[in-house]
C-alpha positions in Angstrom: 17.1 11.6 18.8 16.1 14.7 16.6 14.0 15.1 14.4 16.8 16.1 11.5 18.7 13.7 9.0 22.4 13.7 9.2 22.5 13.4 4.9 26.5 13.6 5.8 26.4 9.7 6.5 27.1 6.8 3.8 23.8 5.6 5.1 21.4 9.2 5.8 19.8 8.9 9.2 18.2 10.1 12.5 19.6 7.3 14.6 22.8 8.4 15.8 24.2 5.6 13.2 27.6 6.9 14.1 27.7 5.4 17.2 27.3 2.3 16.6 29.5 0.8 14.0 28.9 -2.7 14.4 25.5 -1.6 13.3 26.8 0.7 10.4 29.1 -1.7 9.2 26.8 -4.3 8.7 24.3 -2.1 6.9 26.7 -0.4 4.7 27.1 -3.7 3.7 24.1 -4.5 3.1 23.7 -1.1 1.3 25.6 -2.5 -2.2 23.3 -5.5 -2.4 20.2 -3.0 -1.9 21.9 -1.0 -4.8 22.3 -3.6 -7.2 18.3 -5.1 -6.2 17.6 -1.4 -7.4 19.4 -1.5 -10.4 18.0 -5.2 -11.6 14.4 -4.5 -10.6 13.9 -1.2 -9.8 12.2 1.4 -12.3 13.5 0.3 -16.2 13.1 3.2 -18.0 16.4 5.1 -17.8 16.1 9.0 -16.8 18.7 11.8 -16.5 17.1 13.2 -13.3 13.4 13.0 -10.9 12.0 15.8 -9.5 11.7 14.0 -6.3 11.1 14.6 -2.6 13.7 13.7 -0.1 12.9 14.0 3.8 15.0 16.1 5.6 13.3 15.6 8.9 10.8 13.8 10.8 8.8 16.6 12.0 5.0 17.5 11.5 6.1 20.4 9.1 8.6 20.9 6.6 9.8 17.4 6.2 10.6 17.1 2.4 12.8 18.6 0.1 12.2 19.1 -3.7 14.7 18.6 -6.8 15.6 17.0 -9.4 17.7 13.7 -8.1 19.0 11.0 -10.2 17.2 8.1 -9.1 20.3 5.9 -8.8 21.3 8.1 -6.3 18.6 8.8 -4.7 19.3 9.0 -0.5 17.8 6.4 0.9 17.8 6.4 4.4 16.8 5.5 8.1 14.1 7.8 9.4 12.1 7.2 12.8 9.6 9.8 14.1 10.7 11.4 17.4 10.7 9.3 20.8 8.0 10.2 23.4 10.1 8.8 26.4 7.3 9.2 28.5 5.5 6.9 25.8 3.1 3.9 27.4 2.0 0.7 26.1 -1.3 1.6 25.5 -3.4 -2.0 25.2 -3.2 -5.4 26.1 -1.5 -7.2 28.8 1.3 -4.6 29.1 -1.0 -1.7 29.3 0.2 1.2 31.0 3.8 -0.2 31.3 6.6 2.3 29.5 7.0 1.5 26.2 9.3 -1.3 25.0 13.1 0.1 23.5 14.6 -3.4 23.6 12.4 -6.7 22.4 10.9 -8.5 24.7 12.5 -11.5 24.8 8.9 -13.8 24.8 7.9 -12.1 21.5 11.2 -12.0 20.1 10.2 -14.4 17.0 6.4 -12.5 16.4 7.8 -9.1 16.2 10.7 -11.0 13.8 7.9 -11.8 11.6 5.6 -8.6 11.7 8.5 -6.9 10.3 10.0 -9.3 7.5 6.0 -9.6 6.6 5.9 -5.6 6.6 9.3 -5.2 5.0 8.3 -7.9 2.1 5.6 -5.7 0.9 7.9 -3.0 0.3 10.3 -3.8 -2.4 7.5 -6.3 -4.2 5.5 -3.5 -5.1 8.6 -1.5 -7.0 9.1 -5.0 -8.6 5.5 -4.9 -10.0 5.8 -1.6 -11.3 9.4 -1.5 -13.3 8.1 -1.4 -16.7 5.1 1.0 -16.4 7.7 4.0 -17.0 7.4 2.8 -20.5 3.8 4.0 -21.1 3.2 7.0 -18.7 0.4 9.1 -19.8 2.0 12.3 -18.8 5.7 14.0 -17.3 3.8 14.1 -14.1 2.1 10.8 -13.7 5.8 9.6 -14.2 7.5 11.4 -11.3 4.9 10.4 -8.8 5.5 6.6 -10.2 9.1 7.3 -9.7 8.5 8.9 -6.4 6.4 5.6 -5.0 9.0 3.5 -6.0 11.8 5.0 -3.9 9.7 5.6 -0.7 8.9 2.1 -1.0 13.0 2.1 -1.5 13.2 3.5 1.8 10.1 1.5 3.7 12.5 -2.0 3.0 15.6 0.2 4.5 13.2 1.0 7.5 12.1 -2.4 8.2 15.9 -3.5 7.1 17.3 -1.3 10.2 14.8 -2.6 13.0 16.1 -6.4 11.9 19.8 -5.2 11.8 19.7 -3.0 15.0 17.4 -5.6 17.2 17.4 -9.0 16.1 21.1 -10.2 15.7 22.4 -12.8 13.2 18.2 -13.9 12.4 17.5 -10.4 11.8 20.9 -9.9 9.1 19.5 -13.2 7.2 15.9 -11.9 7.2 17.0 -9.0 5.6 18.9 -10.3 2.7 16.0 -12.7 2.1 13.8 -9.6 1.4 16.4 -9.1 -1.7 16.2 -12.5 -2.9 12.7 -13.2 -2.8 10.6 -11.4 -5.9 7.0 -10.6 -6.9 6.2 -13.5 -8.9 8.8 -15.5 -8.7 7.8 -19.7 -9.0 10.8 -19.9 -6.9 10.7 -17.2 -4.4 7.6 -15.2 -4.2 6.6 -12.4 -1.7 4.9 -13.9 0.9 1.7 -12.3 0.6 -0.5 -13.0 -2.5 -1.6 -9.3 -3.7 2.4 -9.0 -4.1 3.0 -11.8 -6.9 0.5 -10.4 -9.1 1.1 -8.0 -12.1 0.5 -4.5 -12.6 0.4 -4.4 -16.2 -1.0 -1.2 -16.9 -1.8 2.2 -15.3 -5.2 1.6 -14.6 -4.0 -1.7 -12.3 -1.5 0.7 -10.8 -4.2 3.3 -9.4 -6.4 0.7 -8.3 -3.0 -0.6 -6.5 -2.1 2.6 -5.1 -5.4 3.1 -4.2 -6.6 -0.3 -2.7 -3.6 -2.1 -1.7 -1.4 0.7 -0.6 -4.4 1.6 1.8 -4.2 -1.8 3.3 -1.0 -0.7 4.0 -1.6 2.0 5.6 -3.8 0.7 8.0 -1.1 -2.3 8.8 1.0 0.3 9.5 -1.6 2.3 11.4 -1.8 -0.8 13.8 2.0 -1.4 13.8 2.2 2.3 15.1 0.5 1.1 17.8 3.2 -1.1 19.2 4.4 -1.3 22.8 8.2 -1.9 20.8 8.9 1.6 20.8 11.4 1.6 17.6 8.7 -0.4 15.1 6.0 2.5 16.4 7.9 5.7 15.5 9.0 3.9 12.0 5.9 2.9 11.4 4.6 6.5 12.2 7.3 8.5 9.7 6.2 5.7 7.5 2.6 6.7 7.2 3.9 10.6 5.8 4.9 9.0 2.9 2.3 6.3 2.2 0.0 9.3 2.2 1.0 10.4 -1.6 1.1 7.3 -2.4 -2.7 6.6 -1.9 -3.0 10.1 -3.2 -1.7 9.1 -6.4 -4.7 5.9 -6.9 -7.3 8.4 -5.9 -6.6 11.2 -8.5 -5.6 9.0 -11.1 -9.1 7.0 -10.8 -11.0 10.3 -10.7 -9.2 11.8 -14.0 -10.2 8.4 -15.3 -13.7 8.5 -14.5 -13.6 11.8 -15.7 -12.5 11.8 -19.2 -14.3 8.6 -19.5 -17.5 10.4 -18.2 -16.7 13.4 -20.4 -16.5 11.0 -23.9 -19.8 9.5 -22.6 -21.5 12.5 -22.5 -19.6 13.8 -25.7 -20.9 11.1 -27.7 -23.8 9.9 -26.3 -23.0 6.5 -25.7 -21.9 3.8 -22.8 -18.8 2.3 -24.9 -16.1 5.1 -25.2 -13.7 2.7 -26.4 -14.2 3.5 -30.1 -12.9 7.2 -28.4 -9.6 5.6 -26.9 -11.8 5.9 -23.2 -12.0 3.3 -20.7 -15.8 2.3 -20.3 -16.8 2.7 -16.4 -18.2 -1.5 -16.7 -14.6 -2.1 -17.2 -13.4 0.8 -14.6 -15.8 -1.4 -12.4 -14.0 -4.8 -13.0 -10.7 -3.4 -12.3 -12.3 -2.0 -9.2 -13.5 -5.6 -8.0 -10.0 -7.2 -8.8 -7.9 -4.9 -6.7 -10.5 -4.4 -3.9 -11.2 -8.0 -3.4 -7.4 -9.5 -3.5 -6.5 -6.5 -1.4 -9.3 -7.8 1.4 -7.2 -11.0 1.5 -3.9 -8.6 2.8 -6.0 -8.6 6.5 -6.3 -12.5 7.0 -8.6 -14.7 7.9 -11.9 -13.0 9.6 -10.8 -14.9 12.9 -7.3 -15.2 14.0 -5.8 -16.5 17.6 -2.6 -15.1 16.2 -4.0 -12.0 15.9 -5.6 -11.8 19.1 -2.3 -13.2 21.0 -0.2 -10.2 19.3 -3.2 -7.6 20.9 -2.6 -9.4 24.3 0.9 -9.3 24.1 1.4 -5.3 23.2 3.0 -5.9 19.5 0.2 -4.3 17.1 -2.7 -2.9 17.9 -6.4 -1.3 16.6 -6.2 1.2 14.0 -6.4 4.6 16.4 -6.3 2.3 19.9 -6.3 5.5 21.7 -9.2 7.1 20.3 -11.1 3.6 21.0 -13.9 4.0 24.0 -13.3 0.9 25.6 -10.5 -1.0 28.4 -8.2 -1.8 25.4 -7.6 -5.3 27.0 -10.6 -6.8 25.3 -10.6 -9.6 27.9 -14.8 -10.2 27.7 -16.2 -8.3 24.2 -17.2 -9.4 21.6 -17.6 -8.2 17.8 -19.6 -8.9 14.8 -17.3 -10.8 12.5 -18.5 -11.5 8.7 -19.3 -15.1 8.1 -21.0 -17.7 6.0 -24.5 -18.2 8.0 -26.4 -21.7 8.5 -29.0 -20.8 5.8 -26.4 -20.1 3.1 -26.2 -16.3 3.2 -23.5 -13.7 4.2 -24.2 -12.1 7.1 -22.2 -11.6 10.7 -21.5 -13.3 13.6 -20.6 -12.3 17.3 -17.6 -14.1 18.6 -14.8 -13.0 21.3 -13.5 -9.7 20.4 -9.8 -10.5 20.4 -10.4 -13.3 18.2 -12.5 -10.6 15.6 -9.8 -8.2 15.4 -9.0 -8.8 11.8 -12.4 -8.1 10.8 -12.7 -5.0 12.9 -9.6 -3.9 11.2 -11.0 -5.1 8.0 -14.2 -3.3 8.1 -12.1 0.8 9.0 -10.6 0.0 5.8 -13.8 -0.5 3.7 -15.2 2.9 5.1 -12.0 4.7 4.1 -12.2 3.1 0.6 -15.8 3.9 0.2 -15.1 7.9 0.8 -13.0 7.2 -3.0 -16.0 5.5 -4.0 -18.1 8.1 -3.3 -15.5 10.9 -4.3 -15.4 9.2 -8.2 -19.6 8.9 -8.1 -19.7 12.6 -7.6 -17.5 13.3 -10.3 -20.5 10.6 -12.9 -23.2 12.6 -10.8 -21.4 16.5 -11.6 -21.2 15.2 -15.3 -24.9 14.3 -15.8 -23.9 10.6 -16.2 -26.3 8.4 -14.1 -24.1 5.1 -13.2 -22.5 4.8 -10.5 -19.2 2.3 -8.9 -19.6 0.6 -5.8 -17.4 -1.9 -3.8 -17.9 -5.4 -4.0 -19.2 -7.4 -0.9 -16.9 -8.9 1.4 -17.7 -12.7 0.0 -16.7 -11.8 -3.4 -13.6 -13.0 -5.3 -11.9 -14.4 -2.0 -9.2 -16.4 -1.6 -8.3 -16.1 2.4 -10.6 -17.0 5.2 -14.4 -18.1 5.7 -15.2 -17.1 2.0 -12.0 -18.4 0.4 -13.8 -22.0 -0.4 -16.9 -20.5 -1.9 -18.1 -18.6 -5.2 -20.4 -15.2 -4.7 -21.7 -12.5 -6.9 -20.4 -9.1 -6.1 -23.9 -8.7 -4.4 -22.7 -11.2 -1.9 -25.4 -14.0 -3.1 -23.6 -17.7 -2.8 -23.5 -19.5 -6.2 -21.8 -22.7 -7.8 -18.4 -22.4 -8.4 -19.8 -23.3 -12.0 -22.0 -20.8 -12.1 -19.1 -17.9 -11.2 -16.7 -19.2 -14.1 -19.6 -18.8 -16.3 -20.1 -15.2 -15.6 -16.7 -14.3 -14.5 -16.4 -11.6 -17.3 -19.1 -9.8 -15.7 -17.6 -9.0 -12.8 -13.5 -9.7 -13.0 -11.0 -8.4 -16.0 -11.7 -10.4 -19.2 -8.7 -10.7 -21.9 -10.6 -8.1 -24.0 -10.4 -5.5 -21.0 -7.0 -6.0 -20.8 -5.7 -5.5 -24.1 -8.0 -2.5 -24.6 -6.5 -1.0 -21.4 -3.1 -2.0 -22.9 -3.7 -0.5 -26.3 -4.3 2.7 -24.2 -0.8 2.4 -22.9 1.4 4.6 -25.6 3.8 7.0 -23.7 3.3 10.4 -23.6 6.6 12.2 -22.0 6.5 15.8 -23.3 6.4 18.5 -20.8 2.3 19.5 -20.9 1.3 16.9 -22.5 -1.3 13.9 -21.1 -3.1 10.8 -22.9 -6.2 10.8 -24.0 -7.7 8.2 -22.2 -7.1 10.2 -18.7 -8.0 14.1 -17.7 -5.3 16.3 -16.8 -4.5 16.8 -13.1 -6.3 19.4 -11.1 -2.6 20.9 -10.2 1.3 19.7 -10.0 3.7 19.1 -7.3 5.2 21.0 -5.1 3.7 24.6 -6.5 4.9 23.5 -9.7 2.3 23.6 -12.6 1.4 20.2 -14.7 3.7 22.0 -17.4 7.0 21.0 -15.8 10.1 18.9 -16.8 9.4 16.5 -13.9 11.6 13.6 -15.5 14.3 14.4 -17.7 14.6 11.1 -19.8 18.1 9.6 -20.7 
């Protein structure tokens, strides 16, 4: 395989495609259903033209092309990094056997659901974010919208692929189940719960792309990991893109907390919202919401499952290769977070294979803390002396040991009474919303940005922020 994308193909790919048409045939069929999805719940704002990237290859440099692409025909495509074939199975049971190319036929039905699980994720979150083309503070906050929505286009058609090219007649019904069910739905909801909430606003859509999108990528850091050779170098193209798209959360929250630091200081007050800013306690609420129901994405704090998929070579730790240990895990142990005997949240040690949701768990609080940090130094560089911090781990939870109990964002147990009471102080309250929702007016002249949010630093691709990134129909 090469690193280049035959874009002659119906279907654009690095696969050899071509040479398998059983396989082609049953994804070019699969294609028109993809295209009508798009078209019912895909962005609803209707454009001329993007300014988009497109990859046109999988290498370390050089990998994207820019220009201005109807969306509708955007190239969606199959794109896996290029095979090591001297690649081992680097942990677990399998360790230091060559890497998988076929599935195993033991773990046929676990790597089945690692991918639909994966592959779910990926149109839901276009289907939260359809309508917020309708108030985008600025040409350029737009395009990078419109850009998330079709990688996450072409993350389904990655995980669609591996279930059409390795699982048979189970895989082709998986894959037009990730088309029928949507974000939401009473009837047929994404399977994971972070996915069936709304993103009403652009505030909720940086915290997304900051918070949930970076559980993403460290699911797909793990998934990279995998002794089944195709789902690693996916997974590892994958990762190229989710990068922008976590880029896009962190600058939008720090021109956020900018401009709302800049009206504090301006007028000398804590409440901007008299100024058409977006106070930091309410920045702070927002924060909690995402961060929390984004903790539930990584599972319960113990899992067997989890541990069995480590032992059997299908996803591993976040960097396993960097890790200084056996990578079998057969006698360590780890310090899981738990609900101890006097009340308190604290840790516990238990079997390290058992803990690996937590370990995973707690590499994605660091990386989310360096944002923290990032948006305090912008408060700090503006003279403005509060600061935004992530919740604790107990807080807001509605998967594993703290699911059944109320906390503060401290991490101090309380009633379940007692955390309705103050549940304003610390989640979204009505009021929050429909401020951040009066915010909301589209502003889609070239150069042009709402008030509530500062200007980018720079544009894309070389361009400056005074571009005609979308051309609207």
């Amino acid at each position: 395989m090469t690193t280049s994308i035959d874009y002659t193909e119906k279907i654009p790919n690095n696969v050899d495609l071509a040479q398998d048409r059983r396989l082609r045939r049953a994804l070019e069929s699969w294609q028109p259903n993809f295209l009508q999805w798009w078209k019912d719940m895909g962005p609803a704002l209707p454009t001329r033209d993007v300014y988009l990237r497109t990859a046109v290859n999988v290498g370390s440099e050089g990998w994207a092309h820019f220009g201005h692409v109807p969306m509708d025909q955007y190239r969606w495509g199959i794109f896996l990094a290029q095979r090591d074939a001297g690649r081992q199975i680097a942990f677990g049971a399998h360790k230091g056997e060559p890497a998988w190319q076929q599935v195993p036929g033991e773990y046929r039905a676990e790597l089945r659901r690692l991918i639909v699980v994966q592959g779910d994720t990926e149109p839901a979150s276009v289907e939260q974010q359809r309508h917020l083309g309708f108030s985008a503070p600025s040409l350029l906050d737009l395009r990078n919208l419109f850009q998330v929505n079709v990688e996450e286009g072409r993350h389904l058609w990655a995980m669609v692929y591996l279930l059409h090219a390795y699982f048979g007649r189970e895989g082709r019904e998986e894959a037009e189940e990730l088309l029928h069910r949507s974000s939401g739905s009473a009837d047929a909801p994404r399977i994971l719960g972070a996915f069936n909430e709304q993103t009403p606003d652009w505030l909720a859509f940086f915290m997304f792309t900051y918070f949930t999108d970076r559980d993403g990528k460290f699911q797909l850091g793990t998934l990279k990991e995998s002794g089944f050779d195709p789902l690693s170098r996916t997974c590892e193209f994958m990762l190229k893109e989710e990068a922008h798209h976590m880029a896009v959360g962190t600058t939008g929250v720090d021109r956020v907390v900018e401009r709302t630091a800049q009206l504090m200081v301006e007028h000398d007050t804590d409440d901007v919202r008299p100024f058409g800013g977006i106070p930091l306690d309410v920045v702070q609420r927002y924060l909690n919401s995402h961060y929390s129901v984004s903790l539930d994405l990584f599972g319960s704090e113990t899992s067997t499952n989890v541990a069995n998929y480590f032992t059997a070579g299908l996803k591993g730790r976040w960097l396993e290769e960097s890790r200084q240990d056996d990578h079998v895990l057969g006698d360590g142990t780890v310090l899981v977070d738990a609900l101890l005997d006097d009340g308190s949240v604290g840790r516990t040690e238990v079997p390290a294979l058992v803990g690996l949701n937590t370990d995973l768990r707690h590499e994605y609080t660091a990386d989310c803390m360096n944002g923290v940090n990032r948006w305090n130094r912008i408060l700090d560089n503006a003279g403005v002396g509060q600061r935004l911090h992530l919740p604790s781990v107990a807080f807001n939870r509605r998967v594993g040991t703290f699911g059944g109990i109320a906390a503060t964002p401290e991490g101090t147990v309380i009633s379940a009474a007692e955390f309705d009471r103050r549940r304003g102080e610390w989640l979204p309250t009505d009021a929050d919303r429909s401020h951040v929702r009066s915010l909301m007016q589209p502003v889609l002249e070239e150069g042009k940005i709402a008030s509530w949010l500062a200007p980018p630093k720079k544009g894309v691709d070389g361009r400056p922020f005074e571009y005609d990134y979308v051309h609207l129909a």
